[in-house]
C-alpha positions in Angstrom: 104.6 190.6 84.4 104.8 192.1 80.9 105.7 189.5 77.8 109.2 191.0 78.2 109.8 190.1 81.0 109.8 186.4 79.9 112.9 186.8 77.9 114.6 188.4 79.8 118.1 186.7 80.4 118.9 186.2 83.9 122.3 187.2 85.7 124.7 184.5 85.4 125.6 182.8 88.3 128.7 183.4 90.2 131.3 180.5 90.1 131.2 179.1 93.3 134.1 179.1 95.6 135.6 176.1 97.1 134.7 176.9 100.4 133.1 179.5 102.4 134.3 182.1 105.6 132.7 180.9 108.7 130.4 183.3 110.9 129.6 181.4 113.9 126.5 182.3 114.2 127.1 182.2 118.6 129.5 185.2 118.9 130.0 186.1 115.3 133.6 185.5 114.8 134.6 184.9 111.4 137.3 182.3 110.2 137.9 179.7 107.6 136.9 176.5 107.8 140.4 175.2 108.1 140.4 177.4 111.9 138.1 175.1 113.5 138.7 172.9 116.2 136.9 169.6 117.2 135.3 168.2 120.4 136.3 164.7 120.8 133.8 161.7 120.3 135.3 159.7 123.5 137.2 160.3 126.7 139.9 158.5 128.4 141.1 158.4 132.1 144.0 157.4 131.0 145.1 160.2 128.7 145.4 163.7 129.9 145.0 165.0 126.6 141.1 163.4 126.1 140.2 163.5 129.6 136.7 165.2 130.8 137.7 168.5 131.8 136.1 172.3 132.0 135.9 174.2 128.5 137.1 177.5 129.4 136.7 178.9 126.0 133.1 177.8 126.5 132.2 178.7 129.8 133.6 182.6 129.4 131.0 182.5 126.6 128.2 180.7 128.8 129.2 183.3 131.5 128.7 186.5 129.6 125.5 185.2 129.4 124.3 184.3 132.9 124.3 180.5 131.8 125.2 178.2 134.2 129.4 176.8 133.6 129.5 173.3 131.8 131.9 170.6 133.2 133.2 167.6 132.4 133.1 168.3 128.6 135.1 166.2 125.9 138.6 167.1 125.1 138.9 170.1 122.4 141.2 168.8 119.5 142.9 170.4 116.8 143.6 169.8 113.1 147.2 170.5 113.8 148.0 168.2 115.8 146.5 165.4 113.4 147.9 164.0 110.4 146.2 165.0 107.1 146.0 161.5 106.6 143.3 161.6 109.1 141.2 164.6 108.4 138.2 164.4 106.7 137.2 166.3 104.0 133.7 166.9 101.8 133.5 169.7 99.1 137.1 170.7 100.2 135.4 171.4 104.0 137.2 170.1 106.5 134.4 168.4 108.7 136.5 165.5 110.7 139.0 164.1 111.9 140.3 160.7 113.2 142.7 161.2 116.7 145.0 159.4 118.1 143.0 156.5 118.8 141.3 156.1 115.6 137.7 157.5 116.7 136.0 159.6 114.4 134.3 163.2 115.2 132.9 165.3 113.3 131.8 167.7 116.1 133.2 171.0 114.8 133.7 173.8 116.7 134.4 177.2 116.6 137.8 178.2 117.5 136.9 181.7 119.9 134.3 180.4 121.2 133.9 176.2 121.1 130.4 176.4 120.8 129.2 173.6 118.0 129.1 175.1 114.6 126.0 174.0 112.0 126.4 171.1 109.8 126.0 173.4 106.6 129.0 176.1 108.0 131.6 176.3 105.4 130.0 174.9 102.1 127.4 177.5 102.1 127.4 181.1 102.7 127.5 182.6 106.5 124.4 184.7 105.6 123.4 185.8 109.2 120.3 188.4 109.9 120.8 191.2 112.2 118.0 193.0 114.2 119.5 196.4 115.6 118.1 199.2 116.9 117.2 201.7 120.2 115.8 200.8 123.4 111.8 200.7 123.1 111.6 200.0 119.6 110.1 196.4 120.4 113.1 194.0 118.7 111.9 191.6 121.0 108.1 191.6 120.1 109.3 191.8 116.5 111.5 189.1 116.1 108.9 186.9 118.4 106.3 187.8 115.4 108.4 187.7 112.4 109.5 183.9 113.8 106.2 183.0 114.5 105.0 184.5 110.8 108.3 183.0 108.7 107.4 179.6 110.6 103.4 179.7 110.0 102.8 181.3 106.6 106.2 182.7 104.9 108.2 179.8 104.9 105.5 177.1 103.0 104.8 180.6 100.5 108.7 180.2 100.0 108.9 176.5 99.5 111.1 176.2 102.8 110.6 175.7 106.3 111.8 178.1 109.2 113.6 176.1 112.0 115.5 176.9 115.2 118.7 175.2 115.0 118.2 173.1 117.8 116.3 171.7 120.6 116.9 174.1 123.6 116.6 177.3 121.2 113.2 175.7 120.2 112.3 175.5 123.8 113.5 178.9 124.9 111.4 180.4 122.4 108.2 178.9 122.1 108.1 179.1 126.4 109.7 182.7 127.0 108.6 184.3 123.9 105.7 182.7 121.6 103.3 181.6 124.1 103.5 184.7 126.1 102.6 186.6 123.3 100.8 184.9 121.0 98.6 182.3 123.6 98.3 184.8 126.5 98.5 188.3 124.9 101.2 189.6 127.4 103.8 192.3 126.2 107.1 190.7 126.5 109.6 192.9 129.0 112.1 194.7 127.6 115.6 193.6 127.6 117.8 194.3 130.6 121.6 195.5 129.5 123.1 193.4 132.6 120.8 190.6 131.4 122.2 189.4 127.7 120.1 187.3 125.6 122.0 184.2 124.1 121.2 184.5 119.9 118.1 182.5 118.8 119.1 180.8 116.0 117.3 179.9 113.3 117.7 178.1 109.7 115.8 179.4 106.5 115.7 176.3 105.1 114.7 175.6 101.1 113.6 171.9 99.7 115.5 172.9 96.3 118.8 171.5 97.3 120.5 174.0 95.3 119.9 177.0 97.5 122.0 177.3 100.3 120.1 177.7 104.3 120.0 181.0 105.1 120.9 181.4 109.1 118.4 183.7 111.1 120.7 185.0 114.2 118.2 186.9 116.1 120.8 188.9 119.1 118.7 190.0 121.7 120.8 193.0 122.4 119.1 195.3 124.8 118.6 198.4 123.1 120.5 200.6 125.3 123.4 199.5 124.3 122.6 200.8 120.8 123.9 204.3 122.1 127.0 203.5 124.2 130.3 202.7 122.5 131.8 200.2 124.9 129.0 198.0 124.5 128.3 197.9 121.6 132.0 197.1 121.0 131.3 194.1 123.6 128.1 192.9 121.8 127.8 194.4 118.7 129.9 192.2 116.4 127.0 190.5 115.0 126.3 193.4 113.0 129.3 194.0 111.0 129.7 190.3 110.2 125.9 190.3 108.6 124.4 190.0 105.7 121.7 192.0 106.1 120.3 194.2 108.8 116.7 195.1 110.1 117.3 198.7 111.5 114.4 199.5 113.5 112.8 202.9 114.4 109.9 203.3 116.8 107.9 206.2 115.3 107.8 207.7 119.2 111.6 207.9 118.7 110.9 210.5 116.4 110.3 214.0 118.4 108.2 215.4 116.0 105.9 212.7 115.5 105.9 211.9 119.5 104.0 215.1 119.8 101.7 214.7 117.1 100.6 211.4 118.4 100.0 212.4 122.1 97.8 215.3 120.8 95.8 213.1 118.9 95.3 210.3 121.1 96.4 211.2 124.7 98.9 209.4 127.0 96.5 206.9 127.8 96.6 204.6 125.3 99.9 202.3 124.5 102.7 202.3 126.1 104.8 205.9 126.9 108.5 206.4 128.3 110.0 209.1 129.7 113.4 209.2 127.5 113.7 208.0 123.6 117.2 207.6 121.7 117.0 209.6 118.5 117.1 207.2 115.5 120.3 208.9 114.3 122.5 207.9 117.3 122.4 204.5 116.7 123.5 204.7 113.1 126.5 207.2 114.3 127.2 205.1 117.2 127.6 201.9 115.0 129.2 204.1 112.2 131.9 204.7 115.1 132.2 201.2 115.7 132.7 199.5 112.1 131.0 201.9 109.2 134.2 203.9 109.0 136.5 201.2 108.5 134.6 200.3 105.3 135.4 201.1 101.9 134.2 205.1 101.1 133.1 205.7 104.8 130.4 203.2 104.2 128.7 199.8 104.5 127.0 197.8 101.5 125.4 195.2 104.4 121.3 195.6 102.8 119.8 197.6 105.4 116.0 197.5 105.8 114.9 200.5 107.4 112.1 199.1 109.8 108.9 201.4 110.9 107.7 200.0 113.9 104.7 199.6 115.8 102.3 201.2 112.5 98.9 200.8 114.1 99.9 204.2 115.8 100.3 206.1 112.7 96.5 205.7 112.2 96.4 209.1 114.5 98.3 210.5 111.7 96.4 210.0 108.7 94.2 212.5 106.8 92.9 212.6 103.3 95.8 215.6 102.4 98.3 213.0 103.7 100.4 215.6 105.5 101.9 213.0 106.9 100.4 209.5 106.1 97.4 209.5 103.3 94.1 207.4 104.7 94.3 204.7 101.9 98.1 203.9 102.8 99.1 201.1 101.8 100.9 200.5 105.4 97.7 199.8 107.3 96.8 196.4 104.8 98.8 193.1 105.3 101.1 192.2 101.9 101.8 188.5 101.5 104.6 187.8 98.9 104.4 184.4 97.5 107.2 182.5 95.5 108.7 185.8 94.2 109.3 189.5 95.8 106.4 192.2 94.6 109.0 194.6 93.1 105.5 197.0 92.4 104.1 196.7 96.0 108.0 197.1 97.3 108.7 200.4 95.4 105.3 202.0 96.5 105.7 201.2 100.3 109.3 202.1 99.8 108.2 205.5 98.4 106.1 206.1 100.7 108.2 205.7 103.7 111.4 207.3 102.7 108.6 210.4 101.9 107.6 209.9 105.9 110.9 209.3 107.3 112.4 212.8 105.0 109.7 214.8 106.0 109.3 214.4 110.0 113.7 213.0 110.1 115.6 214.8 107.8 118.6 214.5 109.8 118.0 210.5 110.2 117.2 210.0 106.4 120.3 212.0 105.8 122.7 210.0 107.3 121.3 206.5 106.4 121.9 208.1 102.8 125.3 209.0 104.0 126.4 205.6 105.6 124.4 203.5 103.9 124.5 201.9 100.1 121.8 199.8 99.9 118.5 200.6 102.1 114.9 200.1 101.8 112.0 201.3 104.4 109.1 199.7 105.6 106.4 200.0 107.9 105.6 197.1 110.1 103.0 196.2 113.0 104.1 193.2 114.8 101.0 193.2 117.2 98.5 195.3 114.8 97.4 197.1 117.8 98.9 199.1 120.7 98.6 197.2 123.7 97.6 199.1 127.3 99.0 198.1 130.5 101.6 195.4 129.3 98.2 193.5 127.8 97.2 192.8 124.5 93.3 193.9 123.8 92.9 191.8 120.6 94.4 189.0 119.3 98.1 189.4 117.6 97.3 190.3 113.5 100.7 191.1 112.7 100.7 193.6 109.5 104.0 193.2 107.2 106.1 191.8 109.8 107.9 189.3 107.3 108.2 192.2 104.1 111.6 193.3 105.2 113.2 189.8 105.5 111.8 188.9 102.3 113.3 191.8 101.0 116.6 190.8 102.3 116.0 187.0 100.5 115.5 189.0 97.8 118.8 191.3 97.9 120.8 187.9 98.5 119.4 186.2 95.3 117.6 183.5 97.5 114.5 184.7 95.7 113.7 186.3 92.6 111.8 189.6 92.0 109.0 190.7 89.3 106.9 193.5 88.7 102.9 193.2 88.4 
């Protein structure tokens, strides 16, 4: 950091609103916190109105899916019917209200979908994460390792702590997707379309009390759907009510570079399929399905372009750097602490943007067209290619977090310097 740099005034801060829009981060409506409706803290047999009775709202969302139907559920109330007398506000929030019978609850909910909305929803921002991109790309193996890493190492370099945002999500993940990968060195399957993933949720969470969570909604979509309209229509309205978005690209996506990489090192190693989307159909397909309702036929959601599986680019390398130069930078773990590298950013940037132009031109040109605010990196969430669904080496994940923090860094959680 150069002795300017120290005087340099910092952007004042915005005036904070009253409130915040709600995203719920469960099926990504948004709404303002006046929309929401409450589950009641008590039944009566007595009382239609409060007796234990199916959710339907909740059970259509359950259902799409495959989780089993809920009955006997509170009653689901709504400000309307109570007087303001009895609502309960904090920092102009509405967070409760007293029915008919005097008894309190402050179980909010959301209003499409009744699913129980976070404590924090409405006084801070709905800043929700989006991973997106083409079948085979390995979201699931990445968001498994970027969790693991933000939860291990990131968080504490962050002063914050990475937590799921409750108990069964905390389950679900450590049994279905940490332990599998990271204990027994199995590939985790890919996603099934008929088979949707509920959202793992998790909270960025800092100790100074003055920054706000910031909400980790991991959507398991399977990556199919990436390329069909009618479900991405159905499943993909996570994305346009993010904050920020991890695009992912498989290099083997990339025809050019497919090639290159079975010359070099044969089909034997890694993992090969028959059929890859081109990188540029997802961004069309979701620039059909919400770019080009925004301002100027484009979004200004940050977009981290994400490299996947890296190790494999290690066919690639020469001393020319055709393609990738031997000392990249890509192949050596970064870890950002208490501030974003601005120096180390704009290099790896560079250098992938160089990659992506020269074996994607037609990718790279419509991310410029689409997008307003990108960056590209390179990532290896294993750091190795693993043969016949099994790991050969323990997970040594390479860069996996750089693009989140990025994102911290585009939504002033987190400051950035130069070195």
């Amino acid at each position: 950091m150069g002795i300017f740099d120290l005087f340099k005034k910092k952007p004042e801060a915005k005036a904070r609103p009253l409130f915040y829009d709600i995203v719920c981060p469960y099926c990504f409506s948004k709404f303002t916190p006046d929309e929401v409706v409450f589950r009641a803290a008590h039944s009566r047999e007595d009382d239609e109105d409060y007796a234990l009775g199916e959710d339907e709202e909740l059970n259509k969302y359950r259902e799409r899916f495959g989780l089993d139907s809920v009955h006997d559920m509170e009653a689901v109330l709504h400000p309307v019917d109570v007087p303001e007398e009895h609502r309960v506000y904090s920092d102009h929030v509405l967070i409760g209200i007293n029915d008919r019978y005097g008894e309190l609850t402050r179980r909010r909910l959301c209003p499409k979908c009744h699913n129980e909305l976070p404590v924090t929803a409405g006084k801070v921002p709905s800043n929700i994460i989006s991973i997106i991109g083409a079948s085979q790309v390995g979201k699931s193996v990445y968001m498994t390792s970027l969790i693991h890493t933000l939860q291990n190492t990131t968080a504490d370099h962050f002063n914050a702590a990475c937590m799921p945002l409750n108990a069964e999500i905390s389950r679900k993940f450590r049994t279905y997707y940490e332990e599998p990968l990271f204990e027994r060195g199995d590939l985790l399957a890919s996603t099934q379309k008929e088979k949707m993933q509920e959202p793992f949720i998790f909270q960025f969470v800092f100790k100074d009390d003055s920054k706000p969570p910031l909400t980790l909604v991991f959507f398991d979509v399977a990556g199919e759907g990436m390329v069909e309209q009618d479900y991405l229509g159905l499943h993909g309205q996570h994305i346009k009510n993010s904050a920020g978005i991890l695009l992912m690209v498989d290099p083997l996506q990339i025809r050019s570079i497919r090639e290159k990489i079975r010359m070099n090192i044969g089909d034997k190693p890694g993992e090969w399929v028959s059929q890859y989307d081109e990188p540029r159909d997802v961004v069309l397909t979701m620039f059909g399905d919400f770019i080009a309702y925004q301002e100027n036929n484009k979004t200004d959601i940050p977009t981290a372009v994400v490299l996947t599986k890296s190790d494999m680019l290690h066919s690639l390398k020469d001393e020319d750097g055709e393609y990738i130069k031997s000392n990249s930078n890509i192949f050596n773990n970064m870890v950002h602490r208490n501030y974003f590298n601005l120096t180390e950013f704009e290099n790896i940037d560079g250098e992938i943007r160089r990659f992506i132009e020269k074996v994607d031109r037609p990718f790279k040109g419509t991310m410029d067209v689409y997008f307003k605010d990108t960056a590209y990196y390179a990532v290896s969430a294993l750091g190795s290619n693993p043969v016949d669904q099994k790991l050969q080496t323990v997970v040594s994940p390479i860069r996996v977090d750089e693009p989140f923090i990025w994102l911290l860094y585009k939504l002033n959680f987190i400051e950035g310097r130069r070195e």
